[in-house]
PDB file of N, CA, C and O in Angstrom, chain B, residues numbered from 101:
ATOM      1  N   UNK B 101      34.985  42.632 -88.854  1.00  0.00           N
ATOM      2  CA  UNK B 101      33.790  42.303 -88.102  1.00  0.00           C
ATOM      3  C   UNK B 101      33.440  40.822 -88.289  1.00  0.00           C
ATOM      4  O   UNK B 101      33.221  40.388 -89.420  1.00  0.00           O
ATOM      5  N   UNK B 102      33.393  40.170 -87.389  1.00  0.00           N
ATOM      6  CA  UNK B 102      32.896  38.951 -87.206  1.00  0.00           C
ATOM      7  C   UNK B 102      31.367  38.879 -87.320  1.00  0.00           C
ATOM      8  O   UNK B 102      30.728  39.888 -87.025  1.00  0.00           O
ATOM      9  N   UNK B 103      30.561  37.482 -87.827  1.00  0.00           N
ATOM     10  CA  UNK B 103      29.151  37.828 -87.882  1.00  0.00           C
ATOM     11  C   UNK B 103      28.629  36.069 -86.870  1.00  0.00           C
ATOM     12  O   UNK B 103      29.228  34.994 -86.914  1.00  0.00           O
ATOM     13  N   UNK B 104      27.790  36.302 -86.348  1.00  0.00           N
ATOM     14  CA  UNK B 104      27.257  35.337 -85.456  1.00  0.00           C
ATOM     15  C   UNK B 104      25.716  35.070 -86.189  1.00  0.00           C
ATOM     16  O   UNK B 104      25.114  36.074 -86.572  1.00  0.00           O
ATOM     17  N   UNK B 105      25.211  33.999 -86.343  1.00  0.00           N
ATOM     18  CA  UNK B 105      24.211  33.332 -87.052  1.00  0.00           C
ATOM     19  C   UNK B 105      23.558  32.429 -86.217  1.00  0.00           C
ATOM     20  O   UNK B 105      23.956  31.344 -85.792  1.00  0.00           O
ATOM     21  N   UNK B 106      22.307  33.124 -86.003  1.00  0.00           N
ATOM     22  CA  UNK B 106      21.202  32.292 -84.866  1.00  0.00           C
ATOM     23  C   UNK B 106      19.886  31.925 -85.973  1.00  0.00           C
ATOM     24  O   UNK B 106      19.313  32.587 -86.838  1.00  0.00           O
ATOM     25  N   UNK B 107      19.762  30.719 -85.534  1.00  0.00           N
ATOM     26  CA  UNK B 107      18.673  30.098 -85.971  1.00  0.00           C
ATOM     27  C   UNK B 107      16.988  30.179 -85.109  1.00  0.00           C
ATOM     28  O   UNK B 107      17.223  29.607 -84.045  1.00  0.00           O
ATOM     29  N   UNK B 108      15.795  30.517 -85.090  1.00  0.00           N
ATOM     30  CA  UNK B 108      14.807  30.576 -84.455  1.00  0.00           C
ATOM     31  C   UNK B 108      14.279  30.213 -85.136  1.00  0.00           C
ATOM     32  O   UNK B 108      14.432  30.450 -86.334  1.00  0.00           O
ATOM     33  N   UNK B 109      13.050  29.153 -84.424  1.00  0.00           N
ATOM     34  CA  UNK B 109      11.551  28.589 -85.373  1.00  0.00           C
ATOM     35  C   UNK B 109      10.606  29.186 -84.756  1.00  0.00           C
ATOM     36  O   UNK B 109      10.312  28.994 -83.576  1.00  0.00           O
ATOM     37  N   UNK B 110      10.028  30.008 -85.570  1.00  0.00           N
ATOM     38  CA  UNK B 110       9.035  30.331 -84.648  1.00  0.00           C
ATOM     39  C   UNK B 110       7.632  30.458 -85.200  1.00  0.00           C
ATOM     40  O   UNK B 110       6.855  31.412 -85.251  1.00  0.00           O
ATOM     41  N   UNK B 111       7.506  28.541 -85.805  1.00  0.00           N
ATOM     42  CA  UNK B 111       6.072  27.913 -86.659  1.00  0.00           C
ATOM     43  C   UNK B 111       5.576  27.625 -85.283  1.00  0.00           C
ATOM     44  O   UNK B 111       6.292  27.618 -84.281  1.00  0.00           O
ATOM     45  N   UNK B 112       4.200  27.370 -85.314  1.00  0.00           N
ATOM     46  CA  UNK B 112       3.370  26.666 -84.487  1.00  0.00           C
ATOM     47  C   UNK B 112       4.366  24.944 -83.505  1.00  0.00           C
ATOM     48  O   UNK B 112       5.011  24.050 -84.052  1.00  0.00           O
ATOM     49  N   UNK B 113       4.130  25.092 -82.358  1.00  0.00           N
ATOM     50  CA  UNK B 113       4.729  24.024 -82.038  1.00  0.00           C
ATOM     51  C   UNK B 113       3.969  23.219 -81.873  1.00  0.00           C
ATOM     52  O   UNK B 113       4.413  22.073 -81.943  1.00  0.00           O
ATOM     53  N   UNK B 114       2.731  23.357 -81.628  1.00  0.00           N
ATOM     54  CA  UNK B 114       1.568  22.394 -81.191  1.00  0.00           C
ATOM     55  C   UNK B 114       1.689  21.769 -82.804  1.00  0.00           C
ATOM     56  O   UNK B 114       2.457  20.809 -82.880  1.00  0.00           O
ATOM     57  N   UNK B 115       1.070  22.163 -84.028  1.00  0.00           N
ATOM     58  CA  UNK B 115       1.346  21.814 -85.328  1.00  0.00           C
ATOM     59  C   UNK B 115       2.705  20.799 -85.658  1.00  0.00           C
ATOM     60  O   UNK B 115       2.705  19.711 -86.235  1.00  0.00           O
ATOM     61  N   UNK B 116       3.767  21.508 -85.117  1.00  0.00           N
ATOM     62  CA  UNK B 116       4.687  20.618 -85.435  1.00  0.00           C
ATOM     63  C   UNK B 116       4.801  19.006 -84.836  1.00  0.00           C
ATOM     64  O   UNK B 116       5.191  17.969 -85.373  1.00  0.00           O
ATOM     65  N   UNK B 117       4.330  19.268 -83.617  1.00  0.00           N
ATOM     66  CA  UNK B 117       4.316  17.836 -82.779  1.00  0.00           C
ATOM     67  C   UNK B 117       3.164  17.036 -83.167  1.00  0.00           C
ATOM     68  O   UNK B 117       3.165  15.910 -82.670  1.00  0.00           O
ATOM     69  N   UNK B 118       1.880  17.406 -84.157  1.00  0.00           N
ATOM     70  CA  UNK B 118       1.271  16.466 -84.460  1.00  0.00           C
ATOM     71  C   UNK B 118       1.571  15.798 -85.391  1.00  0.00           C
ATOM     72  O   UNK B 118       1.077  14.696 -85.629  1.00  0.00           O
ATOM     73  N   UNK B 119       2.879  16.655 -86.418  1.00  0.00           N
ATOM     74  CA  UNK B 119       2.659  15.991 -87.469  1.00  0.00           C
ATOM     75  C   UNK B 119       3.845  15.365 -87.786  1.00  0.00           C
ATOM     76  O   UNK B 119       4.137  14.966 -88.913  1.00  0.00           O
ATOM     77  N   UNK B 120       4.765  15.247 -86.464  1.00  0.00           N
ATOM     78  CA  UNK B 120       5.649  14.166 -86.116  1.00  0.00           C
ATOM     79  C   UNK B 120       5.385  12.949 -85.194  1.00  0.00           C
ATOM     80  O   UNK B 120       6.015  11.892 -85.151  1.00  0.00           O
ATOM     81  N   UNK B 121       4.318  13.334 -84.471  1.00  0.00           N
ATOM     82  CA  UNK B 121       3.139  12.050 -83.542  1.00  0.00           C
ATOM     83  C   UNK B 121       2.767  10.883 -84.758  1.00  0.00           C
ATOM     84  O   UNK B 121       2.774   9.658 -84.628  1.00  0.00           O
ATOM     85  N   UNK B 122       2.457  11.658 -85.925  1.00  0.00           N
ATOM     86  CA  UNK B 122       1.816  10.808 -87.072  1.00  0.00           C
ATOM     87  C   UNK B 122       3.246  10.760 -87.740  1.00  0.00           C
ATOM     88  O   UNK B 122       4.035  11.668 -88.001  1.00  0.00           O
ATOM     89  N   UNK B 123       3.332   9.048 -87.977  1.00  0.00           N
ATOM     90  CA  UNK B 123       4.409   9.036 -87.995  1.00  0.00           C
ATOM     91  C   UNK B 123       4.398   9.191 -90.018  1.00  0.00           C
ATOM     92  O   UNK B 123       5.240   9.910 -90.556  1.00  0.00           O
ATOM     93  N   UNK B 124       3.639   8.633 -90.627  1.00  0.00           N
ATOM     94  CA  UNK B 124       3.233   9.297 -92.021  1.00  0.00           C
ATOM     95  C   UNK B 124       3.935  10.573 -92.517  1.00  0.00           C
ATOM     96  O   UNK B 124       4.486  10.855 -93.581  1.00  0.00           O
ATOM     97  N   UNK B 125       3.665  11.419 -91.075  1.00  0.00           N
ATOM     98  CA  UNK B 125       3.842  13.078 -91.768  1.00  0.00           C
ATOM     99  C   UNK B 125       5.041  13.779 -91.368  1.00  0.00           C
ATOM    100  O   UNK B 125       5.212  14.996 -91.290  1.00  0.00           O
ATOM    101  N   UNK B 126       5.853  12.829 -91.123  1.00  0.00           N
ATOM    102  CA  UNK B 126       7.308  12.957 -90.502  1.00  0.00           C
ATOM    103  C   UNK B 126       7.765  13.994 -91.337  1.00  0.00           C
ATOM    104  O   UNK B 126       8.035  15.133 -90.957  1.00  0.00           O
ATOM    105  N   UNK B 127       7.895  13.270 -93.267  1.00  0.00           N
ATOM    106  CA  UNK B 127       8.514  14.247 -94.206  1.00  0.00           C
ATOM    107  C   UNK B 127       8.112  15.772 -93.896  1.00  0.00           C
ATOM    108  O   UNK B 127       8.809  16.775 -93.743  1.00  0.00           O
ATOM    109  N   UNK B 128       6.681  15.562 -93.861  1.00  0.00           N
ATOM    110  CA  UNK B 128       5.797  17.111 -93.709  1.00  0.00           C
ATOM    111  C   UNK B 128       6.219  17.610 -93.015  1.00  0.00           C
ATOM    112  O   UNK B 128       6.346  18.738 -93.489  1.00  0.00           O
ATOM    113  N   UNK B 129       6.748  17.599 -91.701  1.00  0.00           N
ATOM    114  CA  UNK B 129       6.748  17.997 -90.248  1.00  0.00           C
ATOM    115  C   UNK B 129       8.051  18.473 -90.548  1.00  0.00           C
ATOM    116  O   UNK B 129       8.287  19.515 -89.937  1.00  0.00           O
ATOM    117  N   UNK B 130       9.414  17.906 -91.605  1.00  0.00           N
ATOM    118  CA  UNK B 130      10.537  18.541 -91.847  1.00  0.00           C
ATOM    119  C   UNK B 130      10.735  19.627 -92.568  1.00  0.00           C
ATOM    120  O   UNK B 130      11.696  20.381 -92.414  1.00  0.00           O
ATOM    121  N   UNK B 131       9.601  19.809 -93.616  1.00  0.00           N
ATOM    122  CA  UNK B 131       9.797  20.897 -94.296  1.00  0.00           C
ATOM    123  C   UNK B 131       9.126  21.968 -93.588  1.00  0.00           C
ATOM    124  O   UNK B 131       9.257  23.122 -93.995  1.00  0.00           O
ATOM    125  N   UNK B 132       8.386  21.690 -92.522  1.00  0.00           N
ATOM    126  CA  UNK B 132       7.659  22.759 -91.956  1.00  0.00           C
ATOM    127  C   UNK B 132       8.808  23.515 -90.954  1.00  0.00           C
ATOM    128  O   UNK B 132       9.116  24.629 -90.529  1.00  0.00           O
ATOM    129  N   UNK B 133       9.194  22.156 -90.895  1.00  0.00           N
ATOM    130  CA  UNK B 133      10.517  23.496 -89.665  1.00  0.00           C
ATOM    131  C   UNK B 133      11.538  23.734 -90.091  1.00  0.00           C
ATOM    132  O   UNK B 133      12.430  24.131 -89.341  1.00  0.00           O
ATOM    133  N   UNK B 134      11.751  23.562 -91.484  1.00  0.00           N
ATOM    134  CA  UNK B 134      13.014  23.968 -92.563  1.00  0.00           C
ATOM    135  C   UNK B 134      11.866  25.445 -92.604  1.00  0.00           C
ATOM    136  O   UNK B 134      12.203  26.476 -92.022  1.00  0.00           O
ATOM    137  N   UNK B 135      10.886  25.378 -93.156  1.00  0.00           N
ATOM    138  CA  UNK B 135      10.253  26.530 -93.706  1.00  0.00           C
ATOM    139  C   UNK B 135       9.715  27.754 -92.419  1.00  0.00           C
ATOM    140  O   UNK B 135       9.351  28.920 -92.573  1.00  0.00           O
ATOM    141  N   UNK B 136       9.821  27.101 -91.424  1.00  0.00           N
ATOM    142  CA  UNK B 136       9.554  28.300 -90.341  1.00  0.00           C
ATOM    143  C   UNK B 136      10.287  28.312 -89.405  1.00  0.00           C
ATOM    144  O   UNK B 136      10.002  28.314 -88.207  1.00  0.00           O
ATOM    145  N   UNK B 137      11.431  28.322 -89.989  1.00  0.00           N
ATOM    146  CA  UNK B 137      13.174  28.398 -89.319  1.00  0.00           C
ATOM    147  C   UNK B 137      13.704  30.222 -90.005  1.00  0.00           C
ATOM    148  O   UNK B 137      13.813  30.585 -91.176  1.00  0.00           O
ATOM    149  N   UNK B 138      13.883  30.851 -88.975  1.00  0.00           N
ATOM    150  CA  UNK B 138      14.243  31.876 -89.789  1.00  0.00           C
ATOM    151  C   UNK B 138      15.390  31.807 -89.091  1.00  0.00           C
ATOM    152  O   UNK B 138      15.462  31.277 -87.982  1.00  0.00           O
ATOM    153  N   UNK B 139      16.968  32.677 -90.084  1.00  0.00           N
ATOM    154  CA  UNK B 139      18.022  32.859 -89.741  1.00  0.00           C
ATOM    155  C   UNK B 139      19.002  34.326 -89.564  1.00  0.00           C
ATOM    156  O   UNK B 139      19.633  35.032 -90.350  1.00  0.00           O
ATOM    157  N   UNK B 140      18.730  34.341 -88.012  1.00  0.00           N
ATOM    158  CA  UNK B 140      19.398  35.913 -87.738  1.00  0.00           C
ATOM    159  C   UNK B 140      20.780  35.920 -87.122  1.00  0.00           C
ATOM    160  O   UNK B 140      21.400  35.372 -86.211  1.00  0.00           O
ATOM    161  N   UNK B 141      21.025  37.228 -88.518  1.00  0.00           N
ATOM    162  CA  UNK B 141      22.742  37.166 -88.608  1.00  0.00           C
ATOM    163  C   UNK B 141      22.884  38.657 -87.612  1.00  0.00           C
ATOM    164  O   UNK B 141      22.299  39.706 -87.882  1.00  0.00           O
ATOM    165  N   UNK B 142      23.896  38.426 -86.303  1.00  0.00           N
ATOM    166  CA  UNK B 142      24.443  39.396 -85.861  1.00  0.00           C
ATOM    167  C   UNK B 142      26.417  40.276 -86.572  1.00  0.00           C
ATOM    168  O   UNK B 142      27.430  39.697 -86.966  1.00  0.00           O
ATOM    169  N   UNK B 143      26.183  41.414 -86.453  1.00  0.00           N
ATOM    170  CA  UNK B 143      27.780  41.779 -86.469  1.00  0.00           C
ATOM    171  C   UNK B 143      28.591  42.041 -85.257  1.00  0.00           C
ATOM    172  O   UNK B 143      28.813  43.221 -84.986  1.00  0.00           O
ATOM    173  N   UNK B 144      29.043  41.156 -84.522  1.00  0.00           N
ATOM    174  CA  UNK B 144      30.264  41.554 -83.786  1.00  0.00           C
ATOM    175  C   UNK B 144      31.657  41.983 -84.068  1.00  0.00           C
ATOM    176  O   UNK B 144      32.291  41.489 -85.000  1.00  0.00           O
ATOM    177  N   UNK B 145      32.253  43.088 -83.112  1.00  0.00           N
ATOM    178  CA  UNK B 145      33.248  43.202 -82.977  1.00  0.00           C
ATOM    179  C   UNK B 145      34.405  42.283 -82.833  1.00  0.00           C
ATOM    180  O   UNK B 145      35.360  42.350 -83.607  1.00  0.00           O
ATOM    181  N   UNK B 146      34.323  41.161 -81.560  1.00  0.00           N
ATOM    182  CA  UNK B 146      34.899  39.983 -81.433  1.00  0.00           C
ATOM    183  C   UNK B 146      34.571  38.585 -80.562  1.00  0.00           C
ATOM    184  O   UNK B 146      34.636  38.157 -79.409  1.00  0.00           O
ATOM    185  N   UNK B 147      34.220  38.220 -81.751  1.00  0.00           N
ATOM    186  CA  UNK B 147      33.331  36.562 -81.361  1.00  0.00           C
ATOM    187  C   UNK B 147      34.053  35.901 -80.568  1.00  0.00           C
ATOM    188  O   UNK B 147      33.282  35.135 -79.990  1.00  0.00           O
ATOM    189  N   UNK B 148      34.764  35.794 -80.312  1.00  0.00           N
ATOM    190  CA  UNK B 148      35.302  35.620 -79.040  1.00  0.00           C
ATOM    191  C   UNK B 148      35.145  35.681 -77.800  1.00  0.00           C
ATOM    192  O   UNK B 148      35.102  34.947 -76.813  1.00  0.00           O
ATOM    193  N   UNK B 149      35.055  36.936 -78.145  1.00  0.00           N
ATOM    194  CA  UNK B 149      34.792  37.484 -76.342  1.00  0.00           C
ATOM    195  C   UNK B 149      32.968  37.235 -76.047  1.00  0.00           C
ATOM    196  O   UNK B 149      32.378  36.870 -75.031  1.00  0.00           O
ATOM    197  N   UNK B 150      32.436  37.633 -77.481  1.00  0.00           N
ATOM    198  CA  UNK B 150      30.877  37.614 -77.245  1.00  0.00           C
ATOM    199  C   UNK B 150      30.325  35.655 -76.571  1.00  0.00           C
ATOM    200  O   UNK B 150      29.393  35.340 -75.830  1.00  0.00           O
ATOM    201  N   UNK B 151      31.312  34.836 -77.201  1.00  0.00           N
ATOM    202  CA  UNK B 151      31.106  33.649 -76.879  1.00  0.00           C
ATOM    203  C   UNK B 151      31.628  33.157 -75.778  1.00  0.00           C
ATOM    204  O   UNK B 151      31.368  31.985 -75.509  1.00  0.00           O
ATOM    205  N   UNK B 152      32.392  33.851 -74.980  1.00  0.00           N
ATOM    206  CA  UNK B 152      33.046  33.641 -73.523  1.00  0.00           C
ATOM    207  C   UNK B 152      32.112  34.100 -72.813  1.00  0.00           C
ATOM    208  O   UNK B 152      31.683  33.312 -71.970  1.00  0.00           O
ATOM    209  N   UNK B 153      31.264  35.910 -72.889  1.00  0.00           N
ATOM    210  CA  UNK B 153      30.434  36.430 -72.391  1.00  0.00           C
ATOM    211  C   UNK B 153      29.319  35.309 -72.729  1.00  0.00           C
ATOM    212  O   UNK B 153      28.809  35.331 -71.609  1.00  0.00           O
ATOM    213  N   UNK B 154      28.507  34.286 -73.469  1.00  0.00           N
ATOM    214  CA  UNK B 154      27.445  33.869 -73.801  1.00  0.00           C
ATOM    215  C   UNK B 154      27.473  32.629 -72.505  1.00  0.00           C
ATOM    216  O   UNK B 154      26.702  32.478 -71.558  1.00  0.00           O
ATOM    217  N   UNK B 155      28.785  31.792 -72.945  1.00  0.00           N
ATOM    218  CA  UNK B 155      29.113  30.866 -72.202  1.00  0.00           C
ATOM    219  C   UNK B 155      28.841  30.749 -70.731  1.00  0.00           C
ATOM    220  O   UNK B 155      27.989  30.075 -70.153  1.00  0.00           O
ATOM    221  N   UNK B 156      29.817  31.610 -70.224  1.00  0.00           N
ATOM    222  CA  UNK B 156      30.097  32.343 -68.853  1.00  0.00           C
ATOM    223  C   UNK B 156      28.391  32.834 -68.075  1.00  0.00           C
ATOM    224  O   UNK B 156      28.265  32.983 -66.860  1.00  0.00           O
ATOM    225  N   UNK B 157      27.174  33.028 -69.130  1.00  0.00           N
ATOM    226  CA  UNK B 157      26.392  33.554 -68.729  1.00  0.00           C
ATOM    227  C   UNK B 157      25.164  31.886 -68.409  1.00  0.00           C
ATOM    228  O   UNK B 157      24.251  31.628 -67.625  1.00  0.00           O
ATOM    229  N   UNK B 158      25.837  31.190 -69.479  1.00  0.00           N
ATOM    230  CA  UNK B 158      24.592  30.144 -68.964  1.00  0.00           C
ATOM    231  C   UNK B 158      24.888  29.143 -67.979  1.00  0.00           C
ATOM    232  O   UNK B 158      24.085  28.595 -67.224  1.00  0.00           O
ATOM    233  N   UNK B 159      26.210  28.952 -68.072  1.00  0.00           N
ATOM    234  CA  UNK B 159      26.420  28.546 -66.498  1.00  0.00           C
ATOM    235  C   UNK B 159      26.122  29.100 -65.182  1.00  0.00           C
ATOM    236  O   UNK B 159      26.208  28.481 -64.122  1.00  0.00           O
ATOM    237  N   UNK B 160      25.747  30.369 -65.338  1.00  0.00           N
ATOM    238  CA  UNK B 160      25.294  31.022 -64.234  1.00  0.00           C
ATOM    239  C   UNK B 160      23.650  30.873 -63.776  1.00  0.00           C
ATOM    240  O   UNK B 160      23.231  31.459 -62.778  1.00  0.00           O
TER     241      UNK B 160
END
């Protein structure tokens, strides 16, 4: 089994853009989307094909 690994943030975005506007709170603004980054692992059969099917689909 192959495993596929998606990344989603799903912190405040309004929050995040102020505190990269200020340019001070740049550092801040990195750990915030290190820290409200969550990471979801799928199991496929064959990554391959799932990434031809992914591909194939956003060109459409």
């Amino acid at each position: 089994m192959d495993r596929i690994k998606r990344r989603q943030f799903v912190g405040n975005y309004l929050i995040f853009l102020i505190l990269c506007l200020t340019g001070v709170l740049i550092p801040i603004a990195i750990l915030y989307l290190i820290n409200c980054t969550i990471e979801i692992e799928y199991e496929v059969s064959d990554a391959e094909e799932f990434m031809e099917y992914h591909v194939s689909k956003k060109k459409k």
